[in-house]
TORBA-122907 format. One record per residue (C-alpha): residue in three letters; residue number from 1; x, y, z. Coordinates in steps of 0.1 Angstrom, whole numbers. Layout:
residuo: ALA | num: NUM | x: X | y: Y | z: Z
...
END
This chain:
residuo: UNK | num: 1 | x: 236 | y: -351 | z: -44
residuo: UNK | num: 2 | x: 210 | y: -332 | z: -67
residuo: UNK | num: 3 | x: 204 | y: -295 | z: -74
residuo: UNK | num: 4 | x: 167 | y: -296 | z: -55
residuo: UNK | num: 5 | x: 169 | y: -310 | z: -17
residuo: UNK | num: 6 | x: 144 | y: -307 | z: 3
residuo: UNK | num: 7 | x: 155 | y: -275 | z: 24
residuo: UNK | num: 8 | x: 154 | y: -258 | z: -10
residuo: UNK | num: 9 | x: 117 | y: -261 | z: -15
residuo: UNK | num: 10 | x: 111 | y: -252 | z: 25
residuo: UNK | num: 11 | x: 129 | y: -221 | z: 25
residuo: UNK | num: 12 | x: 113 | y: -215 | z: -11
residuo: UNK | num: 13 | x: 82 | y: -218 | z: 6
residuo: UNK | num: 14 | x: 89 | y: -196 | z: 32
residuo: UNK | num: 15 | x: 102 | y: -173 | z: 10
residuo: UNK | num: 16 | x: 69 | y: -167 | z: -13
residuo: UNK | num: 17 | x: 50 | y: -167 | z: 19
residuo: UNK | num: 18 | x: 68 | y: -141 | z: 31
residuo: UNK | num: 19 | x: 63 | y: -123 | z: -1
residuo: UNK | num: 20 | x: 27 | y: -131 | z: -10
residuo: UNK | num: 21 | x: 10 | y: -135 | z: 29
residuo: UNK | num: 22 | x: -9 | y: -165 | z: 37
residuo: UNK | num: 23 | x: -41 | y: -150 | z: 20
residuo: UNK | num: 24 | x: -28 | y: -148 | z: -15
residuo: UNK | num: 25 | x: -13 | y: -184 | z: -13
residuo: UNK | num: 26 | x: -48 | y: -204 | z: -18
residuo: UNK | num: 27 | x: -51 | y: -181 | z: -52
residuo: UNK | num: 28 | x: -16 | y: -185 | z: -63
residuo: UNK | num: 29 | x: -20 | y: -226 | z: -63
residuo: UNK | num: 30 | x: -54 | y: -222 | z: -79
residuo: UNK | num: 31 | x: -39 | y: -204 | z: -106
residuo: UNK | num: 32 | x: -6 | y: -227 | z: -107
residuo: UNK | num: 33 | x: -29 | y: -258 | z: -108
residuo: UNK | num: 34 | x: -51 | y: -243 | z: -139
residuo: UNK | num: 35 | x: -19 | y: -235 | z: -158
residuo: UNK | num: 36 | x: -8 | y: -270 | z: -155
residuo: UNK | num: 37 | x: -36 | y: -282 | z: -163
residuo: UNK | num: 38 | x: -42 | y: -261 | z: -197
residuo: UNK | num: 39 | x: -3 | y: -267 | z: -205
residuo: UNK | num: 40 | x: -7 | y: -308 | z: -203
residuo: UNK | num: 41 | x: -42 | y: -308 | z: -222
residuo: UNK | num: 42 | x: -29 | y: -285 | z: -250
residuo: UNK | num: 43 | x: 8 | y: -307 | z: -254
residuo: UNK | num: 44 | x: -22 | y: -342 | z: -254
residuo: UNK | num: 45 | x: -38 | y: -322 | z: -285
residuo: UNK | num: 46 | x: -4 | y: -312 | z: -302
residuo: UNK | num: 47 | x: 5 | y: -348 | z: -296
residuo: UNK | num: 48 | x: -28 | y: -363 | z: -305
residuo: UNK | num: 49 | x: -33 | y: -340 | z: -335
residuo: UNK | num: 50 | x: 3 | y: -351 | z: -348
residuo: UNK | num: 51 | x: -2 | y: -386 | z: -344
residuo: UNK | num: 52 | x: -32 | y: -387 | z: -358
residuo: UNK | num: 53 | x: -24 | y: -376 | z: -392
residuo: UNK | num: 54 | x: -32 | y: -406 | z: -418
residuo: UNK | num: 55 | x: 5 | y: -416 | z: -437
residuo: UNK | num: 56 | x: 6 | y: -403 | z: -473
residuo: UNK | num: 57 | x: -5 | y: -431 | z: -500
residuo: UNK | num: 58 | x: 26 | y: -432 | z: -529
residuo: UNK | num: 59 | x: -10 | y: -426 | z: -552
residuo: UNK | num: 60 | x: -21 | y: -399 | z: -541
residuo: UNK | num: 61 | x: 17 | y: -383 | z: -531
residuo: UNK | num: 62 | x: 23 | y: -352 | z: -557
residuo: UNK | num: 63 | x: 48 | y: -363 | z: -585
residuo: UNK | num: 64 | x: 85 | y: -349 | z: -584
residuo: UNK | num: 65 | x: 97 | y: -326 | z: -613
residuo: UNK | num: 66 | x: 132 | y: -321 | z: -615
residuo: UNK | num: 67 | x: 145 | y: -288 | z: -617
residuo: UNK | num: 68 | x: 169 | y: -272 | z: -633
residuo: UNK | num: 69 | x: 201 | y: -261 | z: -615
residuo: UNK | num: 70 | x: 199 | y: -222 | z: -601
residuo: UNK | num: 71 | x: 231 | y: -206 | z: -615
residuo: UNK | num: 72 | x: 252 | y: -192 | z: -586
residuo: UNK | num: 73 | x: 248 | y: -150 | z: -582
residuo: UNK | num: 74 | x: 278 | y: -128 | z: -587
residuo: UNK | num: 75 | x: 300 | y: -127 | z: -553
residuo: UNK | num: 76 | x: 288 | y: -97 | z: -537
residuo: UNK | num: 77 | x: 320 | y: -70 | z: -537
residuo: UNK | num: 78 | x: 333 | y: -68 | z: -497
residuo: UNK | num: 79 | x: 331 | y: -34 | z: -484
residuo: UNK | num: 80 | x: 367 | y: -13 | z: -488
residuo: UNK | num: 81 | x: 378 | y: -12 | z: -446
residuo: UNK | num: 82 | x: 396 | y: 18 | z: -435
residuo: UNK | num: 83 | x: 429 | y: 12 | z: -419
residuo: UNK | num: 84 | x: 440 | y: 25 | z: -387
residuo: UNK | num: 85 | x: 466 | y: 58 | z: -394
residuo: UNK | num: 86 | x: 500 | y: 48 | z: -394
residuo: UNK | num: 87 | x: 524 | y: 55 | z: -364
residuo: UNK | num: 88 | x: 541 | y: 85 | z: -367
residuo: UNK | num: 89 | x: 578 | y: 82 | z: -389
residuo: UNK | num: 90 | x: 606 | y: 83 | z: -364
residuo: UNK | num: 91 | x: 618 | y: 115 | z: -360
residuo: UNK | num: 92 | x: 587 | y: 130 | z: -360
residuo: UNK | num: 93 | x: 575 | y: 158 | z: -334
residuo: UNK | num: 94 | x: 550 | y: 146 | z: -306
residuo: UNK | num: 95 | x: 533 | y: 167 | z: -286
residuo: UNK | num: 96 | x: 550 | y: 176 | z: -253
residuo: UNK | num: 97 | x: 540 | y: 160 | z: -222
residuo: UNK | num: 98 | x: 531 | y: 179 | z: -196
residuo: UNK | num: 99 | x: 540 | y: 176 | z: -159
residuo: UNK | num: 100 | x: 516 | y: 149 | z: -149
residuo: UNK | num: 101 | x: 529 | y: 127 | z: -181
residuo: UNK | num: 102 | x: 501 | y: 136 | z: -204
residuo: UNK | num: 103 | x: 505 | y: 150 | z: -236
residuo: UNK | num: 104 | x: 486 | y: 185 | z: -244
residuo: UNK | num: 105 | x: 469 | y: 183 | z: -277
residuo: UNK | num: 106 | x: 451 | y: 213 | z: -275
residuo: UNK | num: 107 | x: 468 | y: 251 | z: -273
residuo: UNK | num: 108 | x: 457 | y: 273 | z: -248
residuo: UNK | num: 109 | x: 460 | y: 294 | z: -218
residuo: UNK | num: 110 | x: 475 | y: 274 | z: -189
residuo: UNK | num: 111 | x: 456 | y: 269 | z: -161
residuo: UNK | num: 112 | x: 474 | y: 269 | z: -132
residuo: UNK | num: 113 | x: 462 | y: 253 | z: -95
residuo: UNK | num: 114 | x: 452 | y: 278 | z: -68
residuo: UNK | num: 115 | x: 481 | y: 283 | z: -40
END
């Protein structure tokens, strides 16, 4: 079975015709067509121009001078990472939880619901 059947490209169809009306359709495949045809003439030319370009003759090829091995740079130094803080030593005082479980960090008045 392959990805395009042919109910695909009839309910494509319908789809864009529903979108574009049956008057813009006639400019739409104009401008499709010329597309096409601009995209095969300029890959001919890429082609063409590629193949077309005479092989290089060992005389006139440019001689090879050997060069001198580039000395390796320094490592570059890795940037110093902070790590995460530690977990607090056992023992130590956490803040208490209030009465829905979560713990108040900040010091205040309380806020009480209305009754």
């Amino acid at each position: 079975m392959g990805a395009i059947q042919p109910w695909h490209l009839i309910l494509l169809l319908i789809i864009v015709l529903v979108i574009f009306g049956p008057g813009k359709l006639p400019d739409i495949g104009k401008s499709l067509g010329e597309s096409i045809r601009e995209f095969r003439k300029a890959t001919t030319e890429t082609r063409d121009a590629i193949t077309a370009q005479p092989p290089v003759a060992a005389s006139t090829a440019v001689p090879t001078v050997p060069v001198a091995p580039v000395a390796q740079a320094a490592p570059v130094a890795q940037p110093v990472v902070a790590s995460a803080p530690a977990a607090a030593p056992p023992g130590a005082e956490l803040p208490a939880a209030s009465a829905t479980g979560v713990p108040q960090a900040i010091e205040g008045p309380e806020v009480r619901p209305p009754q």
